[in-house]
N, C-alpha and C positions, 0 to 999 in steps of 0.2 A: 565612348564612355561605357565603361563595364553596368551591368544592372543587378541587382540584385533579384534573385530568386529565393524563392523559399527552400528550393533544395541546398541552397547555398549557403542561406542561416541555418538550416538545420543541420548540417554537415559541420559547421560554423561549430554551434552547439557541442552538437557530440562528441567531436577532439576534445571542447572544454570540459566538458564531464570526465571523456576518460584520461586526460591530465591530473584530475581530482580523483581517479580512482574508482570512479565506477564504470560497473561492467556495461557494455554499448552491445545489446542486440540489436539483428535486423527483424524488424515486425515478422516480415512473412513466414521467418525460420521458429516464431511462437504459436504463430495461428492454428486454428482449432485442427485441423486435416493435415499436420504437419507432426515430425514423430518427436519434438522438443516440444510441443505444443503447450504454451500456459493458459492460452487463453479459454475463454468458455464461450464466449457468442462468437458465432459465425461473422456477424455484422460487425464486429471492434468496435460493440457498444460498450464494453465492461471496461471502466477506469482503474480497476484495481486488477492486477494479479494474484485470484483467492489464493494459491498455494501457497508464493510468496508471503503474503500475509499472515494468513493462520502460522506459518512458521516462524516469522517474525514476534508475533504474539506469544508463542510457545518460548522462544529463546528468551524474549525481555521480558518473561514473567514468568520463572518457574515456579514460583510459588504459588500462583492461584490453580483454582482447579479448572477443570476441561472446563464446567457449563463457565463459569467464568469466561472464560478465553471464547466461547462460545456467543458468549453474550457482546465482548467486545467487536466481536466480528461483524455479527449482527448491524450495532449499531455503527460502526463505519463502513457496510456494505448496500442497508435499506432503509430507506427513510423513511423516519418516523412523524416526520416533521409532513407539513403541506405545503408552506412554500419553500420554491428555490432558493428566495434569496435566503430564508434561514437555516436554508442546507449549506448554500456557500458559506454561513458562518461555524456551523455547527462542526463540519468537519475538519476544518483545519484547527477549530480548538481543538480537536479530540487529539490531533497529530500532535499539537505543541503539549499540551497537560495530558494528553492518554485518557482513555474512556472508561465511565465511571461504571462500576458492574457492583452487582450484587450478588451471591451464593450462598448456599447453605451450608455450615460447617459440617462438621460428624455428627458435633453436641444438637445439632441443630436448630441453634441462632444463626441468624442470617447476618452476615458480613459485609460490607463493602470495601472499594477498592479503584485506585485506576490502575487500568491496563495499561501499560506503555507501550507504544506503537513505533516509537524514535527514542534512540540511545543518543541523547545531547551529551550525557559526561565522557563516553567512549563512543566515536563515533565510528570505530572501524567494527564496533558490533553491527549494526546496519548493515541491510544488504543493499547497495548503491548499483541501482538499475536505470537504464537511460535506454529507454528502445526508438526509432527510424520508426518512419511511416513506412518506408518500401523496402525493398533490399538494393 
């Protein structure tokens, strides 16, 4: 009888992703000492890929301004919150309805705004990433 391993769903996994189109790295060819490097802890503590994001942020909202985009970053990068479990809530809203920011115009009144973090109407604006624990 075959067994399942976790290299096996995961492997599993990643064909399905890049069936659907997004791009399939191998962890180690991102990591910090590596010359593709995204990542920023040494440890593959960080959840996010900052570059990827801020860029994302950039392209699904040209209309706000940097501290804007700034501010969304912020708030889907460091938590403001104290506990987990209202992190575990807090950030996937932000993913589904985008994060609410504020700035100051020219005139300067202060604006607000969400950031969109996911393009639901065009989904081929997204950048679909699906990274491997190993190589």
């Amino acid at each position: 009888m075959a067994s399942f391993t976790e290299s096996l769903v995961e492997d599993a996994a990643l064909a399905w992703f890049e069936a659907l189109g997004y791009t399939v790295l191998h962890g180690p060819a991102i990591a910090v000492s590596q010359p593709g490097a995204e990542r920023s802890d040494p440890n593959y503590h960080d959840a996010m890929l900052d570059g990827r994001l801020r860029q994302a942020l950039v392209s699904l909202n040209p209309d706000l301004p940097h501290a804007a985009l700034e501010d969304a970053f912020r708030k889907l990068t460091r938590s403001d919150v104290l506990s987990l479990i209202e992190r575990n809530r807090a950030v996937p809203r932000m993913l589904l309805d985008g994060a609410t920011v504020a700035y100051r115009r020219q005139d300067g009144s202060i604006a607000g705004a969400q950031a969109r973090v996911i393009d639901f109407d065009t989904p081929e604006n997204n950048d679909w990433l699906a990274v491997n624990q190993s190589g």
